[in-house]
C-alpha positions as CSV (number, residue, x, y, z in Angstrom):
1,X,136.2,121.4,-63.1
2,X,133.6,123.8,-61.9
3,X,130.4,121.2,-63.3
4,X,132.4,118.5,-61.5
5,X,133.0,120.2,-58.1
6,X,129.0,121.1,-58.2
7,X,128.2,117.5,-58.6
8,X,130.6,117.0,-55.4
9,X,129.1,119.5,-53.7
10,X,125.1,118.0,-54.7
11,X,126.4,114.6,-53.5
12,X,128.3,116.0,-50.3
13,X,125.0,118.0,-49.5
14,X,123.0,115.1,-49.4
15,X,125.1,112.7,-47.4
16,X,125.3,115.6,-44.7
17,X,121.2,115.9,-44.7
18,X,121.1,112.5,-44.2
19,X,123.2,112.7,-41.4
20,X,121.4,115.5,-40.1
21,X,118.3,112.5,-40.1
22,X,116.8,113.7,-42.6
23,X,116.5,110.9,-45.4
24,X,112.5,110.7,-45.0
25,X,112.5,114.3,-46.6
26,X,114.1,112.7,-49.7
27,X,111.7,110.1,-49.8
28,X,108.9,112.8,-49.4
29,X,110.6,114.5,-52.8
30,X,111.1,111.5,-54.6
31,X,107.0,110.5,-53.5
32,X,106.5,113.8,-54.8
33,X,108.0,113.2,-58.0
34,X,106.7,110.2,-58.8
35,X,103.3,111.9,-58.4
36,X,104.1,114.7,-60.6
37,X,105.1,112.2,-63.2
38,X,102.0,110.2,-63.0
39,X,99.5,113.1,-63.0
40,X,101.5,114.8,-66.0
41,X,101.5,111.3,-67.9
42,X,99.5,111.6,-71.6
43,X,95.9,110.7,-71.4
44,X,94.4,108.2,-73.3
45,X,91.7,109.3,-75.7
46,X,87.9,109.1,-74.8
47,X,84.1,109.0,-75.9
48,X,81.3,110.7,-74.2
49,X,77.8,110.2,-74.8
50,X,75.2,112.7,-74.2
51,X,71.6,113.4,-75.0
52,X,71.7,116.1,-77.5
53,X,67.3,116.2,-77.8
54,X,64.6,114.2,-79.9
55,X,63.2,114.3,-83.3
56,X,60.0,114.8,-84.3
57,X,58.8,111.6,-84.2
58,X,60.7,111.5,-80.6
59,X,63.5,109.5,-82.1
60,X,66.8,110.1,-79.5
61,X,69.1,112.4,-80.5
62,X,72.6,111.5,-79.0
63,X,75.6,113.6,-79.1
64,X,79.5,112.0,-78.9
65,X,82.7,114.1,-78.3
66,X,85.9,112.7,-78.9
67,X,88.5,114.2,-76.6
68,X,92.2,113.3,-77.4
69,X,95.0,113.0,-75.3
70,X,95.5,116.8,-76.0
71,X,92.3,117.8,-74.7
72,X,91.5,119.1,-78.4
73,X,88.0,117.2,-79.5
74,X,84.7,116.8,-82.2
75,X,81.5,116.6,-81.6
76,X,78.9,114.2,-83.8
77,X,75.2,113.1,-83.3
78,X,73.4,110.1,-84.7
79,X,71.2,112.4,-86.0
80,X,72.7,113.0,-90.0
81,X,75.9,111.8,-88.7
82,X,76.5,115.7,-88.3
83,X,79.7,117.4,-86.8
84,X,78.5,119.7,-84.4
85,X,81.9,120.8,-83.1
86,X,85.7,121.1,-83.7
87,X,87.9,122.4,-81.3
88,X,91.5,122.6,-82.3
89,X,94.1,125.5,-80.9
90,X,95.7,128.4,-82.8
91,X,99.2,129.3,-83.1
92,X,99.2,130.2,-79.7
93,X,97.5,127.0,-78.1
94,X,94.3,128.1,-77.2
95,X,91.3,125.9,-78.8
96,X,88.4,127.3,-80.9
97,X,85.9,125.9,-82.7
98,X,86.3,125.8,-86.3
99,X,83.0,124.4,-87.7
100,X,79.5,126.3,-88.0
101,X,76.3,124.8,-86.3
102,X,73.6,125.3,-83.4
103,X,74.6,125.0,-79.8
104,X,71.3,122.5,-79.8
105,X,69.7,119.7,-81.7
106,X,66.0,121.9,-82.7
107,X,67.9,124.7,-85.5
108,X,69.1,121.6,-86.6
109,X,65.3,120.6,-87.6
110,X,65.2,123.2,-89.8
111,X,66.7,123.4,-93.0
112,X,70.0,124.9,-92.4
113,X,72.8,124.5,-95.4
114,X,73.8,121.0,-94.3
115,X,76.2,122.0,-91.7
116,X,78.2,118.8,-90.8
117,X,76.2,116.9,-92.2
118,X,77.3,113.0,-93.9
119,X,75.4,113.3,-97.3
120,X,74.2,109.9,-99.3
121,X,73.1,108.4,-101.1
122,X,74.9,110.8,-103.4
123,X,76.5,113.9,-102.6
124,X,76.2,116.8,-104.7
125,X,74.2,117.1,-108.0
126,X,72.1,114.9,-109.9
127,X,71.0,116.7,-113.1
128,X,67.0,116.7,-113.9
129,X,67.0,114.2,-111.0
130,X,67.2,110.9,-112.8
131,X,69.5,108.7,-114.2
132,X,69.5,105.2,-116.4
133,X,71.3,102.4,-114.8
134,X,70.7,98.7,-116.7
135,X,68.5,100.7,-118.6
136,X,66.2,101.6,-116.2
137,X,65.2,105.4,-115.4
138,X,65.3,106.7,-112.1
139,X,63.8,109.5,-110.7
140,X,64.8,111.2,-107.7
141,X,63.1,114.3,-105.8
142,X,63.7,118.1,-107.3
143,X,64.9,119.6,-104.4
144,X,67.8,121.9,-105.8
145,X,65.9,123.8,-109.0
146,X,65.4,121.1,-111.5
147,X,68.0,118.7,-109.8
148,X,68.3,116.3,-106.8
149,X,71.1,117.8,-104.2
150,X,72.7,115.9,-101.5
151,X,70.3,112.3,-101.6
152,X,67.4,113.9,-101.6
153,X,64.6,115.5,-99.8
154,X,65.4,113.1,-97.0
155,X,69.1,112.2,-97.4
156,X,71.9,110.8,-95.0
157,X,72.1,114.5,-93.1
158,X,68.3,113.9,-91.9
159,X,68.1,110.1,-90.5
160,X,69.0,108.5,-87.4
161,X,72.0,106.6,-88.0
162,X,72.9,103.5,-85.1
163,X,75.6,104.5,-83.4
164,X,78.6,102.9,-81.0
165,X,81.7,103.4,-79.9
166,X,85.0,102.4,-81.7
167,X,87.1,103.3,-79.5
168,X,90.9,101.1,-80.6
169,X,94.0,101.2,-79.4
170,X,93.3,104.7,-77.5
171,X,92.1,106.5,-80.4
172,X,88.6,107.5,-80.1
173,X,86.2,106.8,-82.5
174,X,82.6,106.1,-83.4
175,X,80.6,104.0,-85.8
176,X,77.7,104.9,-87.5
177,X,75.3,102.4,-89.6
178,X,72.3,103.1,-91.5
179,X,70.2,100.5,-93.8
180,X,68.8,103.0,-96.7
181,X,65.7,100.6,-98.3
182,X,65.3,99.8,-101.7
183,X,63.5,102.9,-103.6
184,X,64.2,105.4,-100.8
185,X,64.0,109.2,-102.3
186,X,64.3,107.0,-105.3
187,X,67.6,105.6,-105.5
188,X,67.7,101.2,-106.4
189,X,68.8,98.9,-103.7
190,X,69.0,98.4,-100.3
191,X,72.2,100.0,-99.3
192,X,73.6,99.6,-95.8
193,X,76.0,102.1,-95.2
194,X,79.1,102.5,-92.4
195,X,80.5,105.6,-91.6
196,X,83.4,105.3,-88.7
197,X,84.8,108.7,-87.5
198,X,88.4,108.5,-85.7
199,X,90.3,111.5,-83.6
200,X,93.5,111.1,-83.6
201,X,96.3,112.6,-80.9
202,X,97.6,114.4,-84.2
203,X,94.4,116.1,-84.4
204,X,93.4,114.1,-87.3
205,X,89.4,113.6,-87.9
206,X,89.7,110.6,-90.3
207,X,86.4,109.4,-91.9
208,X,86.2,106.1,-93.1
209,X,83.2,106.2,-95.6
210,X,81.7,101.8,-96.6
211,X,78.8,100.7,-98.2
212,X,77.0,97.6,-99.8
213,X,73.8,96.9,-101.9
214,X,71.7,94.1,-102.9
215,X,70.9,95.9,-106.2
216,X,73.0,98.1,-108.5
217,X,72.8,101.6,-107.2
218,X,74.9,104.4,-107.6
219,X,76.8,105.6,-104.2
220,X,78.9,108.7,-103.7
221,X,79.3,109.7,-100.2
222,X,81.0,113.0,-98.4
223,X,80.8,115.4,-95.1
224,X,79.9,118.7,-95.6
225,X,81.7,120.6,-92.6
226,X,81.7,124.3,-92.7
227,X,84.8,125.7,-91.8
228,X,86.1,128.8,-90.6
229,X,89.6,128.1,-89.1
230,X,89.3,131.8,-87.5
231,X,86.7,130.2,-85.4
232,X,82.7,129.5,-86.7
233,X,81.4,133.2,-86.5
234,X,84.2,135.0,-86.7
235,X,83.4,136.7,-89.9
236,X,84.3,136.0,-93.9
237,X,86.8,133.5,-94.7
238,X,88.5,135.7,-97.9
239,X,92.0,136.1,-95.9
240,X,92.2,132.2,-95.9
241,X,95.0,130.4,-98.3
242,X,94.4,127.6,-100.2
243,X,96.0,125.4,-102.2
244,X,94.6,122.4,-104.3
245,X,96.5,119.6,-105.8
246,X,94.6,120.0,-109.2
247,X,95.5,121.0,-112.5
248,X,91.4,120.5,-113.5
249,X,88.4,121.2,-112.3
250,X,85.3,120.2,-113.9
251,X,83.3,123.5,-115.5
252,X,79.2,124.2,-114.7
253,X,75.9,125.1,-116.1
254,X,73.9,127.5,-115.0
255,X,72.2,125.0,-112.7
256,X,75.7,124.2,-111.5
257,X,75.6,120.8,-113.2
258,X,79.0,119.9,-114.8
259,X,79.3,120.1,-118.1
260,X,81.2,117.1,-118.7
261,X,84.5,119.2,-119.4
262,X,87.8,118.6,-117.6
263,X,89.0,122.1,-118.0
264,X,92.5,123.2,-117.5
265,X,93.1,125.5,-114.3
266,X,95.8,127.0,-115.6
267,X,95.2,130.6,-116.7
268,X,91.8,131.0,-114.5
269,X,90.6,131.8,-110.9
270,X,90.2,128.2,-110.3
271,X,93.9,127.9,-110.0
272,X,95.3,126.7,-106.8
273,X,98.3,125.6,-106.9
274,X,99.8,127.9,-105.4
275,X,98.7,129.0,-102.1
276,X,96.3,131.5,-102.9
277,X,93.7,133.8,-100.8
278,X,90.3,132.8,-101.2
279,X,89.2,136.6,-101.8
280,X,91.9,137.0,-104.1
281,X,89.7,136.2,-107.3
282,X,86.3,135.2,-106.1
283,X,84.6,138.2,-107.4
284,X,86.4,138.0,-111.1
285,X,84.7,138.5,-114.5
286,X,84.7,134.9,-115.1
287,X,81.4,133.2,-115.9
288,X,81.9,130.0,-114.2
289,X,82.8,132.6,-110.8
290,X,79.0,134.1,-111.2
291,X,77.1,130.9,-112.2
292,X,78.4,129.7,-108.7
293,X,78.3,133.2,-107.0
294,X,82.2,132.4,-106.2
295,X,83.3,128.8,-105.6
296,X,80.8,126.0,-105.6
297,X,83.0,123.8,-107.9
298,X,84.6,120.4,-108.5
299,X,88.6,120.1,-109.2
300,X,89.9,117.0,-110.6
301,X,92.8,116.1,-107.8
302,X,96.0,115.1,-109.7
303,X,96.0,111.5,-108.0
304,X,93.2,109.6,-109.3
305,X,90.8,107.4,-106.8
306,X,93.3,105.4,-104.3
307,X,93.1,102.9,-101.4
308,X,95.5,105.2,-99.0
309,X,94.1,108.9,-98.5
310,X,96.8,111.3,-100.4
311,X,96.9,115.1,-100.3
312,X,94.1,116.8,-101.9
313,X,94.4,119.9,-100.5
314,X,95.8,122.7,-97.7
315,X,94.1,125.7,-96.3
316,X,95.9,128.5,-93.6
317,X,94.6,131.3,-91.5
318,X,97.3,133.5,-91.6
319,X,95.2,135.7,-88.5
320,X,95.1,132.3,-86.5
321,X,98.0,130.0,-87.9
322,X,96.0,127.5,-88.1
323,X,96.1,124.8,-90.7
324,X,93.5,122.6,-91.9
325,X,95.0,119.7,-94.4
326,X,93.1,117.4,-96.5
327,X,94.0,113.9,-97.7
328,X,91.7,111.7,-99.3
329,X,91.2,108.4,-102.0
330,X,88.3,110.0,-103.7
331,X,89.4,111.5,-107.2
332,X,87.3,114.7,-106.7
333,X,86.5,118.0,-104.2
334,X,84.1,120.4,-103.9
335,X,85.5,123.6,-102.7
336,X,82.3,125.7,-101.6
337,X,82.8,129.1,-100.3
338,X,79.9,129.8,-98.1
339,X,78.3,131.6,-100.9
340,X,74.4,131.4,-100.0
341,X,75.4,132.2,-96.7
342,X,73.3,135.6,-96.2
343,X,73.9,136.5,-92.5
344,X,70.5,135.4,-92.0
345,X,71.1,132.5,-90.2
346,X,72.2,132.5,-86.0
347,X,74.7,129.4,-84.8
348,X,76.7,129.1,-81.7
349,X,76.2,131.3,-78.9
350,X,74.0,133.9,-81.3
351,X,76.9,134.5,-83.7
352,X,75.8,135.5,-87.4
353,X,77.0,133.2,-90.5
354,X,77.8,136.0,-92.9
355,X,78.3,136.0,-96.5
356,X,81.2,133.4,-97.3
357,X,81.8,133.4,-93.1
358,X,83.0,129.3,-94.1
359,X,84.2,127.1,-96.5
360,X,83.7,123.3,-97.4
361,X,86.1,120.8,-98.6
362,X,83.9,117.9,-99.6
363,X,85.8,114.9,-101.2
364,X,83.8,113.1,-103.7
365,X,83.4,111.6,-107.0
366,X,82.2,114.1,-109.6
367,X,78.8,115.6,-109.8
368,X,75.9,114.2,-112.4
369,X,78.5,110.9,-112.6
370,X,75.6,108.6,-112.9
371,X,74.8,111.1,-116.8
372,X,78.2,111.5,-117.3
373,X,79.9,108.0,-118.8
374,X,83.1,109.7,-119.2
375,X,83.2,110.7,-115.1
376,X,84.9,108.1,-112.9
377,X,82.3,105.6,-112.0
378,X,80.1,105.6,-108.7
379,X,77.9,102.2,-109.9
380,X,78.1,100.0,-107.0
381,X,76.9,95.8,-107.6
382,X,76.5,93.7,-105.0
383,X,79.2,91.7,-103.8
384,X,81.2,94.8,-104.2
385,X,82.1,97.1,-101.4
386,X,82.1,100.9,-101.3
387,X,85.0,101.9,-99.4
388,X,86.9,105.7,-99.2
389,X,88.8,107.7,-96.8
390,X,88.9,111.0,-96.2
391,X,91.3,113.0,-93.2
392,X,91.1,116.8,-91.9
393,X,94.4,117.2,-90.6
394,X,94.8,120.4,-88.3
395,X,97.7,122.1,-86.7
C-alpha cells in the first residue's frame, strides 16, 4: 500500500505542476535525460596514428594506439611490429602500463632485450646456426654465443613492417606486412609475412600471426612483451602467480638449446600447475634453474598445435589484482623471467628495469625444431599457409 500511494502521489505531483504551467520544465528534464544517455552511451573503438621518429636510414617510424570502448589501450609501431604500451586497470580501475619500453623511438635503436618486439623468421634458438632442409645446409648469423636468436642479426623486431588500419566491426586493429627476401640473415625463400593485432572491449590483445613462401623455409613466429602486471618499473616480478597448462617442458644445454627431451614437470621447479609464485623456486639447486639463470624455458602445453587459441597459461598480481591470461594454437611457450635484466637499462619516464623486473610469455613452436625431427614441425612449402593465434587476456 505504501509503494502504491507513492506512485499516486508521483503521478498527482505531476498533474498539479502541469497545472501550475509548468510542462516545459519536464520537457527540459526529459531533454536532459536524453543527453545524459547519449553522452554516457559506449564508445566505439579507435586507431590513432602518430609519428613516433625515423630510422637511421630516415625510414618513418609510426606509432598506433588502439583505444577501446573502455578507454583501456596498446600502443605498436611499424618499426619491429613492437608493443610500446599496455594500459589496462587494476583491481581498483585505475590503468597502468604493464609492458617495458622507451617513451621514444631512438633507445629503441639500440639493442635493448627485444622489448615488444614480433620475432621471425624464427623465434628463439637455432643451435650452431644452421640447419639441413631438402638436404641443403643453412647458415644463419651467430648472434646468441654459437647460435642464431630471434631471426637473426636483423630479424622481424628491426624492419619496417607496412602498416594499416583493420579496424572491423568496432574493434580496433592493425595490420602489419613484411616481404622477407629469399636468403635474408640466411633463411630460404621469400616469405611474406601478416601480422594483424586486434583490442578487444574485453581487453583482449589477440595476435593473428600468417605467412607464405615461394621456397621451403622454416617459420616460427612470436611477440616478446615484457610484462610486469604491477606496472613496467615497478620492481621484480617474484610475487607474481603463475600457472601453465603443461605437464612437460622441454630441458636445455648449457647454450640453452633443447636437448631434445620432453621431460616430466612433475617433481621439479618447472611445475606449474598449480598456481605458483614465480620467486617461489627460481633460485633452486636444479641445473636446468642455473643454465638459464632462472626461467628461460620451453613447456610442452597439454593441447597440441590447434586452429582455435586454448588456454596456455595464467599469471596474477596479487599487489595489483590484475590478471594477465594466455590462450594460444601454438603447442609451445617460453616463459622468460627477465633474467639478463641487470638494472642497467632506463625505460619509461627514467624508471630502472631490475633484475627479473618482467616476464615473457612467448607462444611458439619449440626451440632448434628445424635439428630436432622429433619436435613438432615448423617446415613451411609453398602453397601452404602459416597461420597461429595467440591472445593476452587481462582483467
Amino acid at each position: 500500500m505504501i509503494e502504491k500511494d507513492m506512485k499516486i502521489s508521483r503521478r498527482q505531483a505531476i498533474t498539479a505542476v502541469a497545472g501550475l504551467g509548468l510542462v516545459s520544465c519536464a520537457k527540459n528534464d526529459e531533454s536532459e535525460t536524453k543527453k545524459s544517455l547519449v553522452s554516457t552511451a559506449p564508445k566505439a573503438g579507435k586507431v590513432d596514428k602518430q609519428s613516433f621518429g625515423k630510422t637511421k636510414d630516415g625510414q618513418a617510424v609510426d606509432l598506433y594506439t588502439l583505444t577501446n570502448s573502455n578507454g583501456a589501450s596498446v600502443a605498436i609501431m611499424n618499426y619491429g611490429g613492437v608493443v610500446v604500451s599496455l594500459k589496462v586497470p587494476d583491481r581498483s580501475g585505475a590503468l597502468g602500463d604493464v609492458v617495458l619500453g622507451f617513451d621514444t623511438f631512438d633507445p629503441y635503436l639500440t639493442p635493448p632485450p627485444y622489448f615488444g618486439a614480433l620475432i621471425g623468421r624464427y623465434g628463439n634458438r637455432i643451435g650452431h646456426a644452421r640447419f639441413k632442409l631438402d638436404g641443403v645446409e643453412y647458415k644463419l648469423p651467430k648472434n646468441n654465443g654459437d647460435n642464431c636468436l630471434h631471426g637473426g642479426l636483423r630479424g622481424f623486431d628491426k624492419v619496417i613492417w607496412v602498416a594499416k588500419e583493420a579496424t572491423n566491426g568496432g574493434v580496433p586493429a592493425i595490420e602489419l606486412n613484411y616481404l622477407s627476401k629469399d636468403g635474408e640473415e640466411g633463411f630460404p625463400g621469400n616469405l611474406n609475412a601478416t601480422v594483424t593485432y586486434s583490442w578487444t572491449d574485453a581487453k583482449e590483445l589477440k595476435i593473428d600471426y600468417a605467412a607464405t613462401t615461394d621456397k621451403d623455409t622454416v617459420v616460427n613466429l612470436t611477440n616478446h612483451s615484457y610484462f610486469n602486471l604491477a606496472g613496467e618499473g615497478s620492481g621484480d616480478i617474484l610475487a607474481h602467480e603463475v600457472m601453465i597448462d603443461a605437464d612437460r617442458f622441454t630441458p636445455v644445454d648449457k647454450g640453452l638449446i633443447p636437448t631434445g627431451e620432453l621431460k616430466p614437470v612433475d617433481g621439479t621447479p618447472f611445475d606449474f600447475r598449480k598456481p605458483t609464485a614465480i620467486g617461489a623456486r627460481i633460485n633452486a639447486d636444479d641445473q636446468q634453474i642455473k643454465f638459464g639463470g632462472g626461467y628461460d624455458h620451453n613447456w610442452v602445453l597439454n593441447h597440441a598445435a590447434t586452429t582455435t587459441p586454448l588456454p596456455a597459461a595464467r599469471v596474477t598480481d596479487p599487489k595489483t589484482g590484475r590478471v594477465m591470461e594466455v590462450l594460444t594454437t601454438q603447442p609451445g611457450l617460453q616463459f622468460y623471467t627477465g633474467n639478463f635484466l641487470d638494472g642497467k637499462i632506463q625505460g619509461k619516464g627514467g624508471k630502472t628495469y631490475v633484475h627479473r623486473g618482467a616476464f615473457c610469455m612467448e607462444t611458439q613452436h619449440f626451440p632448434d625444431s628445424p635439428n630436432k625431427p622429433s619436435f613438432p614441425t615448423t617446415v613451411l612449402k609453398p602453397g601452404q599457409k602459416y597461420q597461429t593465434s595467440t591472445i593476452y587476456r587481462f582483467s
